[in-house]
C-alpha positions as CSV (number, residue, x, y, z in Angstrom):
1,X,0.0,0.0,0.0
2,X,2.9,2.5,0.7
3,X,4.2,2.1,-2.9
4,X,0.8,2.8,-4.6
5,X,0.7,6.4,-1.8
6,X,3.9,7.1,-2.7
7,X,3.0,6.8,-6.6
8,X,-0.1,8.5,-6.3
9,X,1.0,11.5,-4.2
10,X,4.7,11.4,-5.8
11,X,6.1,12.1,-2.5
12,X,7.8,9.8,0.1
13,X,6.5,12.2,3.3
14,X,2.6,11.8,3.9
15,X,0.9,10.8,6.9
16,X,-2.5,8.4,7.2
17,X,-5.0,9.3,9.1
18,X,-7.7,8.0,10.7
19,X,-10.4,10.2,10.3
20,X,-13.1,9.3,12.0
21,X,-10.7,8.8,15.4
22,X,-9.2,12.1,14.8
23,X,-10.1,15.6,16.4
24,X,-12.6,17.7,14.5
25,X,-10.2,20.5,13.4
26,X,-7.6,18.1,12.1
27,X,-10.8,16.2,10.2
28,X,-11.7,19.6,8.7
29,X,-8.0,20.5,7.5
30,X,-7.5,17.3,6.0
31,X,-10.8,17.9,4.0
32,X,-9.5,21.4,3.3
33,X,-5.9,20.8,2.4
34,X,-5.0,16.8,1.9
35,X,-5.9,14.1,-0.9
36,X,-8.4,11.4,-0.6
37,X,-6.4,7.7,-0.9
38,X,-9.3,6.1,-0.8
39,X,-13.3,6.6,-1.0
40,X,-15.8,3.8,-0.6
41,X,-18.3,6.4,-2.8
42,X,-18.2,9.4,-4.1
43,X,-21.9,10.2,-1.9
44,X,-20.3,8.8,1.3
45,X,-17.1,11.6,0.8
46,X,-19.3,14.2,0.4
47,X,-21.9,13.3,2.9
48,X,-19.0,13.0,5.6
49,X,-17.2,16.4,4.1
50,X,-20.5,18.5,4.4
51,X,-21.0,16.8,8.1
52,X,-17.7,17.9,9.7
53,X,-17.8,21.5,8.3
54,X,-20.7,22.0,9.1
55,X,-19.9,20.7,12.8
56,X,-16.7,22.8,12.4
57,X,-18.7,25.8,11.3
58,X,-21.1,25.2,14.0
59,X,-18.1,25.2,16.8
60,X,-16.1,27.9,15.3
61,X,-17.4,31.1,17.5
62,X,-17.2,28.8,21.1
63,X,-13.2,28.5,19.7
64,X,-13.1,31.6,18.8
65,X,-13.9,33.4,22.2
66,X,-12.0,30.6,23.7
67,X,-9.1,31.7,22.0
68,X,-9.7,35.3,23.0
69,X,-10.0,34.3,26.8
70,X,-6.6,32.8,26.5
71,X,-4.9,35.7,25.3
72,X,-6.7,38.0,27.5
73,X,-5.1,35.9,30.4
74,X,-2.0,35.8,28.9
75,X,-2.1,39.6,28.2
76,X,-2.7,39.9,32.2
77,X,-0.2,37.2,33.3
78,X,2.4,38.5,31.3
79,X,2.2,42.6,31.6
């Protein structure tokens, strides 16, 4: 299986991923920015696809004023 990766993404360095066991934002990058080895259909892909960024899109204002929090605190640890 490696040497079929390697000929299909024409590069020794990738990474497999597990994306069901993996956390949402690394699912959603990995839809954004990586190649699909393998699909079982083409309506199972997208079904999963629209799934996670739409769970990602849901999430993304909790992260966002999480992230704020923690650079508030840092601002006031720090100065």
């Amino acid at each position: 299986i490696w040497e079929a990766v390697f000929d299909y993404l024409g590069s020794e360095r990738f990474d497999l991923v597990n994306l069901r066991s993996a956390p949402l934002w690394l699912q959603f990058e990995i839809i954004r920015t990586g190649k699909v080895i393998y699909r079982k259909s083409v309506d199972v892909e997208n079904d999963y696809e629209l799934r996670v960024v739409k769970m990602y899109q849901d999430r993304e204002p909790v992260r966002r004023r999480q992230h704020e929090i923690f650079g508030e605190r840092l601002r006031t640890r720090w100065s």
